[in-house]
Every structure is written in C-alpha cells, then in structure tokens.
N, C-alpha and C positions, 0 to 999 in steps of 0.2 A: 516882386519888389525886394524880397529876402535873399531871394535864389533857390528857397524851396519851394518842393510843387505845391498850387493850393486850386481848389475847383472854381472856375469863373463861367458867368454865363450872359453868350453879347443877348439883346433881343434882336427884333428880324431888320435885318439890313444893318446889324452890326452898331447903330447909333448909340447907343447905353448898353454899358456897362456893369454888371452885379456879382458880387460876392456871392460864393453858395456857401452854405455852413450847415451842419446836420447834426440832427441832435438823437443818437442811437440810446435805447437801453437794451439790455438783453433781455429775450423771450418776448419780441414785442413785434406783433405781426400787422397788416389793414385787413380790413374786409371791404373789399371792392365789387362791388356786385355780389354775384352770388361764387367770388372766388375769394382764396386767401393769400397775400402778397406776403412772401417769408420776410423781406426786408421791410421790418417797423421804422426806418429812420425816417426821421419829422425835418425837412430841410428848412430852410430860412434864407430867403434870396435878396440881398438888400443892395439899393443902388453903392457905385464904387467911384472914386476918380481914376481915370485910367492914367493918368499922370505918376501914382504912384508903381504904377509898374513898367511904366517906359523908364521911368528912371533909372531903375537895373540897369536896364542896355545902355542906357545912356554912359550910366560912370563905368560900365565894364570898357565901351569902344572908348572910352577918355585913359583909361589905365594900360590898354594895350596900343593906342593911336594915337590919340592926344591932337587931334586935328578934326577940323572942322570935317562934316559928314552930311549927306543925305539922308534925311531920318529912313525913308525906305531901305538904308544901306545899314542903318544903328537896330532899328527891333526889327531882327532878324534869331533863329532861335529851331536848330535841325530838331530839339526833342519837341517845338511845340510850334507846328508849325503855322497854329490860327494867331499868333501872334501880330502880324503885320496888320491885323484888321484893327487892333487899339488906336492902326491912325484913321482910322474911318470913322474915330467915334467921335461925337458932334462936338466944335468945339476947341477937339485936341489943336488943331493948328492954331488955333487963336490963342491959346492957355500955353503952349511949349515955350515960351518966350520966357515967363514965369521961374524955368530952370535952366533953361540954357541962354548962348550967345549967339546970335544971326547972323549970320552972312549974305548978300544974296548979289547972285551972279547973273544977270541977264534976266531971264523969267526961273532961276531953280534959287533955290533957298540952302544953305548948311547951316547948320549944328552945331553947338559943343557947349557941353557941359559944364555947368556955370554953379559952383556948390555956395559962392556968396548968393546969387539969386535963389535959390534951391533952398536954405539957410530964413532967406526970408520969406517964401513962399508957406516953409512949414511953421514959422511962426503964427502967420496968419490961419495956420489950420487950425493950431495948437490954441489959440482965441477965439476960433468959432466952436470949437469942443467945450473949451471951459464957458461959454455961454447959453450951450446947448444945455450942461451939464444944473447949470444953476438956476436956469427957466422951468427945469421936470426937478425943480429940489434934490437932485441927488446928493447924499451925502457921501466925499471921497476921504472923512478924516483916519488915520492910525485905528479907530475901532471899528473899522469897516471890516469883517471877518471874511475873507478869501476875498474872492471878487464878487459879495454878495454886494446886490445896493437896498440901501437901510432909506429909505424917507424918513426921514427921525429932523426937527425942524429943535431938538436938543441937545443935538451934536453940533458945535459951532468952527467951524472948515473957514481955514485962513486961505487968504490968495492962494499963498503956494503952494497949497494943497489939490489944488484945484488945476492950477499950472501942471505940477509934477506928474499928478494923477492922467491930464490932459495928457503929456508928454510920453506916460507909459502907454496909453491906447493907442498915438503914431507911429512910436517906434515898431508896432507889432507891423507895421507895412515898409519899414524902412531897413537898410542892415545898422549894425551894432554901430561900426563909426563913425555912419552920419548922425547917427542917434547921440552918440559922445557930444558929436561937434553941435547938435541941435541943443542940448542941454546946456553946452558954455555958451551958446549964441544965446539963451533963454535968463542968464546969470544964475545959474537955479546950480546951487552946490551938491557935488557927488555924495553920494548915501554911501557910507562905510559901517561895516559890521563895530559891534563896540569892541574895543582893545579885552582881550580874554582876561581877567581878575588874577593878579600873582598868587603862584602856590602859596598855603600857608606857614608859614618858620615853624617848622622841627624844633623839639624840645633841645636842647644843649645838654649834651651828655654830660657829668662831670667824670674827671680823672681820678678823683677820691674813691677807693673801692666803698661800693654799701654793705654792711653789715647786719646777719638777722638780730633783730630785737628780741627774741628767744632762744635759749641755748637746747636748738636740740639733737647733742647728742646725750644726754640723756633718755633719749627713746633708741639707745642701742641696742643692739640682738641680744647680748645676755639679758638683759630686766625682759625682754620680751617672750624669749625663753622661761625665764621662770615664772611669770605671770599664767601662761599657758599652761605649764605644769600643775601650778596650783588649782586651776581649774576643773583638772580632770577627777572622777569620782573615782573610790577605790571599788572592789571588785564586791566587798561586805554593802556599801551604800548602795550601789546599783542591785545587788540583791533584795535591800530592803526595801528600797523604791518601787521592787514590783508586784511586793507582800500585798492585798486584799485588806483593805483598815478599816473596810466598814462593819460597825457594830462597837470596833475599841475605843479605848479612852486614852487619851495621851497621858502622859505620865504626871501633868499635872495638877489633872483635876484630883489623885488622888492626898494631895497636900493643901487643897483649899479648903477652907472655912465650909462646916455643913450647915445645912440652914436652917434654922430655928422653928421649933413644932409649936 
C-alpha cells in the first residue's frame, strides 16, 4: 500500500487476507520438540483489508494511464508476483467500487481510480479505528510515551485526539499524499514543530574606553626588585641560623626581673 515490501499471508484458497508482523529480540531461541529453532521471532498474523494494497496499483496505473483498466490488467507486480490473488479475496469485487469508478462493457468491468471515493472510504476506516479505540479505553492523549497504550480512565483525550491518533495508524498502510489529502479531507490541522525561540541580545559594547579602578603600576619591576632583595638573609644570619641553641638563653632573659625568694 506504501510501495515498500511488507510480509502478508493469503489462508487456503486465497479468501482472507493477513498482515504478518514479528516481534524478534536478540539471543531468543524455541524449543520444539526435542530440537532448538535459532530464530526466536514471535509472529503475530492479524486479519488485513486487501483494498488497501490494491490501491497502490491502483493510483500507480492512474499516474502512468489515467484510463479505465481491467483490474487483472491494474495489480499486476513482476517483483511479487502472488499479487493478482488479492482479487480472489472475498468480497474485493463487491468493495473496489468504494475507490474507484466503473465502467462496464458488455459482460467485462473497468477501473479507475477515484481519490474523492478513496478520500471517503478512509474516512470511514478512520471512525471505525476511533471507535475501536474508545470501546478497549485506550488512551491516545500527548502523555501517551512512544507508542505505549496507557489505560488510564485520568487522562481525558479530546475528539481530535482520537481522530489524529486514528489517522496516524492508517496512514501507516497508505503513501504520504494520500495521507496529506486524508488529513484535509478529515479538517484536522497539520502539526508543525514550534517556531525555534530568538537568540538572546548580546550585551552592547560601549565606545567609552574602561578604565582600571586600581593604579597598578605601582607594582613595577623596580619595588619588586627591591622587595626581593630585602628578603634575602646575609651570609653572618644564615650562619647563625644553623648554630645548635639548645640549652641557651636568649639575650633577654638576662635583663628580666628575678624572682623573689
């Protein structure tokens, strides 16, 4: 219905139609008897309308022909080539009317691709989704996280929530510009990313030179020179420095007051 490949599987005699979907983790094997099957994928086979994949060939032979057609002449398909049995599934001839426009010539029927019928065909899908959807409580609002479903009877999901939501699960079977033109047909307004928030304003340089609040040259190389100098010990001090003083007296004790007998 996209134009990319997806796995489908008829049952016997081709009447119905099912989606196959697989659900793989890695290092996940079966045990089947007394053997081990390397491939652990969990499939999931769920009925399908085969309407949505005629449709491809439908709007492809409308894009390159544009003229009424023999459906056995419209889903035709050299990479796949069990294609033509979607008209053997029950139904499809009485349903194709739904998207296209009929012709019919003596006992043979044509074709062509009708995007106003098509248009309201999926609206009606797109309201039996949003009914499906509210009868199991699912809830489709903004704090839905990925594509998890929350039963949460707290979260309170407005129509269009519901619509839009509906509308993203069809499109997954439809291409991009029907899906455009499904959405205007639906009145349901295009989701746009928000406008990016303006850079912040840059401080304004002023053209007044600044000036330090402290003057320092004052801390020039001459004071810092002599400060250095003064520091250093003379050659008599460093000798004394390394005199042994334990046991002496410093020179002052001997001018203090002695102490009373």
């Amino acid at each position: 219905s996209t134009g990319e490949a997806t796995l489908y599987l008829f049952n016997s005699g081709a009447q119905q139609l099912f989606e196959v979907k697989a659900f793989h983790e890695e290092r996940r094997s079966w045990f089947i008897g007394q053997t081990v099957q390397q491939d652990g994928r969990l499939l999931f086979v769920t009925p399908m309308d085969p309407l949505f994949l005629i449709l491809y060939y439908l709007i492809k032979a409308d894009k390159e022909q544009g003229k009424f057609q023999p459906l056995d002449q419209v889903v035709l398909d050299s990479e796949y080539p069990s294609c033509p049995l979607l008209l053997k599934c029950a139904d499809v001839k009485q349903y194709i009317q739904h998207v296209t426009e009929e012709k019919e010539i003596g006992s043979q029927k044509f074709h062509k691709y009708s995007q106003e019928k098509t248009l309201k065909w999926l609206k009606k899908k797109v309201n039996q989704t949003v009914k499906a959807l509210k009868s199991n409580s699912i809830s489709v609002g903004e704090r839905v996280l990925a594509s998890t479903f929350i039963n949460s009877k707290q979260i309170t999901d407005t129509q269009e929530d519901y619509v839009r939501y509906a509308h993203g699960l069809i499109s997954e079977y439809i291409s991009e510009d029907l899906s455009k033109e499904l959405l205007k047909y639906l009145g349901l307004p295009e989701l746009r990313s928000p406008a990016p928030e303006p850079p912040l304003k840059k401080r304004k340089r002023s053209d007044v030179p600044v000036e330090p609040e402290e003057d320092y040259t004052k801390f020039n190389s001459d004071s810092l020179k002599t400060k250095k100098a003064n520091t250093k010990m003379s050659a008599a001090q460093k000798a004394l420095a390394k005199v042994d003083k334990s046991g002496m007296k410093s020179i002052s004790a001997f001018f203090s007051s002695k102490p009373k007998t």
